[in-house]
N, C-alpha and C positions, 0 to 999 in steps of 0.2 A: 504494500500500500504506500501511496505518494506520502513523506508528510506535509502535512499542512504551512503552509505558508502565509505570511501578512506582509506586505510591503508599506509602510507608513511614507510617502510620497511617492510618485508615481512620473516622476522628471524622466530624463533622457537615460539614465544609469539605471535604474530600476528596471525601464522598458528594456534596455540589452538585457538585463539578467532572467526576465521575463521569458522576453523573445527564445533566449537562449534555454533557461527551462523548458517552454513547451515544447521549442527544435527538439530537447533529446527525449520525449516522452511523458513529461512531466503532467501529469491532469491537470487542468485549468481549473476544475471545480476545485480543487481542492488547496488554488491561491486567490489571493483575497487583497487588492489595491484601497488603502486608504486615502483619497484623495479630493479635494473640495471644488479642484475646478471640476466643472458639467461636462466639456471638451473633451477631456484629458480623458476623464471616465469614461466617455463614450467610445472613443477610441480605441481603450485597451482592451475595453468590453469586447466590439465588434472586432480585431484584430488579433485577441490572441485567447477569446473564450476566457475570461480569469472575471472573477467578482469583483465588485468596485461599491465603495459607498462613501459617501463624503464624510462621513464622522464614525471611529472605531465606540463598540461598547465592550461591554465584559466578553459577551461570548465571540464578537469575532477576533479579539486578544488574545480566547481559549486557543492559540495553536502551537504547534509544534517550533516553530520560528517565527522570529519579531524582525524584519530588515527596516533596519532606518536607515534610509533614504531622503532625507529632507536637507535644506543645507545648514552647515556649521553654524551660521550664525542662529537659527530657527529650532537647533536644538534642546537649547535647557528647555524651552516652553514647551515645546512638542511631547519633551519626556515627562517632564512633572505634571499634563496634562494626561498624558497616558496612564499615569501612577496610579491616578485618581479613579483609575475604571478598571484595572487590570485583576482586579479580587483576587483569588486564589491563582492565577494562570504563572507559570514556568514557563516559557518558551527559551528557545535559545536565542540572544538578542545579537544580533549582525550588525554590527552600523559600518557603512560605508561613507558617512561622514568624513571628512580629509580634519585633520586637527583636533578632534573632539575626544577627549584624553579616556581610559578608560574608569579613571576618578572621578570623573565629572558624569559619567552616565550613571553612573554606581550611586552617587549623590542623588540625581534627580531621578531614575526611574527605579530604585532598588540597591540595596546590598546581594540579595540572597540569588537574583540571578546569573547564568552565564552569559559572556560576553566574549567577542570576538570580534576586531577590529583589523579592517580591511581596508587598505590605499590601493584602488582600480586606479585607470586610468582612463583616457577620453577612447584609443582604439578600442576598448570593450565596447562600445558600440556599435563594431563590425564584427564582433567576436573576435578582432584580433588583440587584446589589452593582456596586460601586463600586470598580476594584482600579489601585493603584499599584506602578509595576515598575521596575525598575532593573537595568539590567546595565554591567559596565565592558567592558574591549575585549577581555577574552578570549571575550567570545560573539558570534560572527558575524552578518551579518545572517538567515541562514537560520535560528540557533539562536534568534535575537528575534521570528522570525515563531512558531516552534513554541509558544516560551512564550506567546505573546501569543493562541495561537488555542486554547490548553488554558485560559487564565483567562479567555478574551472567551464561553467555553460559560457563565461564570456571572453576564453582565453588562458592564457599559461596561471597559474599559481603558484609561488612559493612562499614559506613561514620561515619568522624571520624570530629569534630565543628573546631578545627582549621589544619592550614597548618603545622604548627611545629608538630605536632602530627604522621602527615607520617612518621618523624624518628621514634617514638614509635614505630609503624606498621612496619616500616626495621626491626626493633631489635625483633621482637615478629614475624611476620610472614613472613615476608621477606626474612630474614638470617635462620629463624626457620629451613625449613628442614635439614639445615647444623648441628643444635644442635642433630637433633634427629636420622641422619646421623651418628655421631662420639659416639654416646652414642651406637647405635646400633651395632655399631664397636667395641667398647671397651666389650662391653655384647659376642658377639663371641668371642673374641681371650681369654675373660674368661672363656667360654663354653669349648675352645680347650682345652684351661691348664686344666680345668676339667677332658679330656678324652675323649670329644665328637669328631667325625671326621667332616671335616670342614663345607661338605653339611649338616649333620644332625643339626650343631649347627646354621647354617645360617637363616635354614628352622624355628627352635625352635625361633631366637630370634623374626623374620621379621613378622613370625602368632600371635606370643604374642605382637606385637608390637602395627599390625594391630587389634588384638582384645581389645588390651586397649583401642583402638582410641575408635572402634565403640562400645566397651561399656561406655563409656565418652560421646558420642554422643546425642548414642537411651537411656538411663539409666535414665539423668533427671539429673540424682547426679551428682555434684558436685566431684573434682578429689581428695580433701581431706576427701570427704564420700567413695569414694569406694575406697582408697588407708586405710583405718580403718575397710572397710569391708573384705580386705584379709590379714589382718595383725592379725595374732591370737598372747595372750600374752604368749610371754616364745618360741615362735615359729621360725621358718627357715627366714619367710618376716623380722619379728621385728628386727630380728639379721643383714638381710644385711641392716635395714633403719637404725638402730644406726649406721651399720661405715658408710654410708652416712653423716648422721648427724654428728658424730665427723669426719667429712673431710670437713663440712661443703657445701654442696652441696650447699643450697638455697643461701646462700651466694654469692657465684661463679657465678650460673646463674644470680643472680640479675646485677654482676659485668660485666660479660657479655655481657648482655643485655644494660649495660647502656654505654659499652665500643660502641656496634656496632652502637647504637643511635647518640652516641659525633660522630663519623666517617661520617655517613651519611649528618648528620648536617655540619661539615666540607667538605664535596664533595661537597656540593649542593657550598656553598658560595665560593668555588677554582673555579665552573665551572660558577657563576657568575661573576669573577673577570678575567678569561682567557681576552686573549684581542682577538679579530677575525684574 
């Protein structure tokens, strides 16, 4: 039997995890969209069979998982408003919320239940993302398989041993499509000054993009073997990875990365600290 699910907002990240449940079999009857807009409802309704109602009570609380889905800032109210209705229910509670600590869920919606906190990313929307998860020792391993098999419907998963480590996962797969966005960007409007007209260079950067991925992937190798296996010496590659290098590339991204981490890190403890 499917278990029961409730989604507590009903945004574009839910809809993939949705989508992605019913794609592998999952009964519809048996999830349940809390959601206020009319629209939205209807939508999910007519496109993927799943129950929808603008306001949760006790018994549609009663289920086997709770995914919060709403955003970070709209959380404390969301959950201490859920608290209020939730009577005897246990559910395993998911939040997919980016920064929202697992202290502060604990605070507003319960001490006694499990939780499990998960950094997706925007590619989970094609079922391609990228999702980091975290649970302490109050979720079991049965309750680590359920979360794990509700976020793997919208792409790769990996669990990561502590809570601080979810910033790592913002800065590395979280914010990532953004790096590989602007690099992508920057490779076209180089394309253009080259000469190329702007669909041909879009086309050139976005298939080289996609073929590095999926040869990174299927390959085995490691991304500093196959970046040595097209880089011939005296060659065209060599020549644009030294100005890389004297601009200092690796540098930057490391800086980067550890700028978007400090940020994260700082969200979580300001949305801690809001007052209700």
């Amino acid at each position: 039997m499917d278990h029961s699910i409730v989604f507590v907002g009903g945004g574009n990240m839910a809809t993939s995890l949705i989508s992605g449940l019913r794609s592998a079999g999952h009964d519809g009857g048996a999830i349940t969209v809390v959601e206020p807009d009319d629209d939205k409802r209807d939508s999910l309704s007519r496109d993927y069979g799943v129950n929808c109602v603008a306001n949760a009570d006790g018994d549609t609380l009663a289920a086997d998982v709770l995914v919060l889905a709403v955003k970070p800032q709209m959380m404390r109210n969301v959950t201490q408003d859920l608290a209020t209705r939730m009577a005897h229910a246990r559910p395993l509670v998911i939040s997919i919320a980016a920064g929202v600590p697992l202290a502060g869920l604990r605070a507003w919606l319960g001490e006694e239940l499990a939780y499990v906190r998960c950094m997706p990313n925007t590619p989970s929307l094609i079922g391609a993302g990228a999702t980091g998860l975290y649970a302490d020792d109050s979720v079991n391993a049965e309750q680590r398989e359920i979360a794990e098999a509700v976020l793997a419907t919208a792409g790769m998963t990996a669990w990561v041993a502590r809570e601080e480590l979810l910033d790592a996962v913002t800065a590395t797969s979280g914010s990532g499509p953004a790096y590989f966005f602007a690099f992508m960007e920057a490779m076209q409007a180089g394309a253009r000054e080259l000469g190329l007209d702007e669909h041909t260079a879009r086309e050139l950067v976005l298939h080289t993009a996609l073929g590095a991925a999926r040869m990174a992937i299927e390959s085995g190798d490691d991304p500093g073997t196959l970046r040595k296996k097209v880089t011939s010496p005296g060659g065209t590659t060599e020549r644009a990875l030294d100005t890389f290098a004297d601009g200092e590339l690796s540098q930057l991204v490391r800086k980067a990365m550890q700028a978007a981490a400090d940020r994260a890190d700082s969200l979580g403890q300001e949305l801690l600290a809001e007052k209700s």
